[in-house]
C-alpha positions as CSV (number, residue, x, y, z in Angstrom):
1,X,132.8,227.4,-10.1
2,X,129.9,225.6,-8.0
3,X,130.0,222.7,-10.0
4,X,134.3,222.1,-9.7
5,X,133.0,222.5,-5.8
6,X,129.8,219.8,-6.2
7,X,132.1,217.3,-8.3
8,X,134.9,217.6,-5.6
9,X,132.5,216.9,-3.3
10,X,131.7,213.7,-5.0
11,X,135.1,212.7,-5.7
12,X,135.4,212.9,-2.0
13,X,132.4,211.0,-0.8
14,X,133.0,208.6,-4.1
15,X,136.7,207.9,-2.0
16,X,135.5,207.3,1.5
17,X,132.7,205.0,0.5
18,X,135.5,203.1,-2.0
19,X,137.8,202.8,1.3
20,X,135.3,202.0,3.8
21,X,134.1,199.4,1.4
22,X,137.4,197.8,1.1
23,X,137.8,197.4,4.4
24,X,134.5,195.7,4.4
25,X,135.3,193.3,1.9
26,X,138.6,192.8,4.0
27,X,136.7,192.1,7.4
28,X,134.0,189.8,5.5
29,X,136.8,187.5,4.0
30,X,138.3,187.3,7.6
31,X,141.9,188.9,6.1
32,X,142.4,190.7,9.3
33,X,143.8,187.7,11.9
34,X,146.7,188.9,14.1
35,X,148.9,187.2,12.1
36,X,147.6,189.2,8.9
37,X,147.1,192.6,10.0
38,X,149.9,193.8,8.0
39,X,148.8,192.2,4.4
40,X,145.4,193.7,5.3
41,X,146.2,197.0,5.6
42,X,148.2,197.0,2.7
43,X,145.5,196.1,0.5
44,X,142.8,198.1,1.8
45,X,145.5,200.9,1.1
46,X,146.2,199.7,-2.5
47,X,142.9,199.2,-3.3
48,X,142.2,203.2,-2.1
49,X,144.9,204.6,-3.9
50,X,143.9,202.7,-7.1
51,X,140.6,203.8,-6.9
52,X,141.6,207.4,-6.1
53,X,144.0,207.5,-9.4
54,X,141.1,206.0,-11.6
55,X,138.8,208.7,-10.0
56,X,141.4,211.9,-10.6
57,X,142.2,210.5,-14.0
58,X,138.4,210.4,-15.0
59,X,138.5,214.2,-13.3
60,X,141.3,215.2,-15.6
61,X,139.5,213.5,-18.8
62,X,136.5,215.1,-18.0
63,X,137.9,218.7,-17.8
64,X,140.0,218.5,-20.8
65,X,137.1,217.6,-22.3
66,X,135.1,220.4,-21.3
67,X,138.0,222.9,-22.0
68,X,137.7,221.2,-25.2
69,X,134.1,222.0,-25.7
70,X,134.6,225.7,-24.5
71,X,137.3,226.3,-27.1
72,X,135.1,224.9,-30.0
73,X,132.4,227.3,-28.9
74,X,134.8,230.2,-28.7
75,X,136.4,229.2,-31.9
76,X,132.4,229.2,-33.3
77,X,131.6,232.8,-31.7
78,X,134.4,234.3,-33.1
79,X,133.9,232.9,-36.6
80,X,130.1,234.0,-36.4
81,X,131.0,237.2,-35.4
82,X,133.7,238.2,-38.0
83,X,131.1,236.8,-40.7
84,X,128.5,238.9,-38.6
85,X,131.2,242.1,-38.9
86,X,131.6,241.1,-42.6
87,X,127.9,241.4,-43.2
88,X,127.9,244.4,-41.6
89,X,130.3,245.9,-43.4
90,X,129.3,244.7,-46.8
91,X,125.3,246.4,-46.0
């Protein structure tokens, strides 16, 4: 449970730096004349959202994948112990 709290976190700071930095790169290129405002904001926008999809799709990768990897070792520890039960059984 800590670690789904931790990797939240990160997603979270992971998104504010991604947006703050967007706007950087918008103020460095000089996007944001009066005339521009509008375009600007836009793509700082865009390029937030993107990055937050590619981060939540990674999330949802990486816990299929580790449901994935807690099924295989259920899976095992119920085949080790009905072959544990069957020794039993058989001594």
């Amino acid at each position: 449970m800590e670690v789904i709290v931790y990797f939240l976190v990160l997603i979270s700071l992971i998104k504010t730096f991604s947006t703050y930095k967007a706007i950087n790169v918008l103020l460095s290129m000089e996007f944001l004349f009066f005339s521009n405002i509008l375009v600007a904001s836009v793509t700082a926008y865009f390029i937030f959202y993107v990055s937050s999809l590619i981060i939540f799709l990674m999330f949802i990768m990486v816990s299929e994948s580790i449901m994935g990897l807690s099924l295989l070792v259920k899976m095992m520890s119920i085949e080790g112990n009905s072959k544990l039960n069957s020794y039993l059984k058989l001594n």
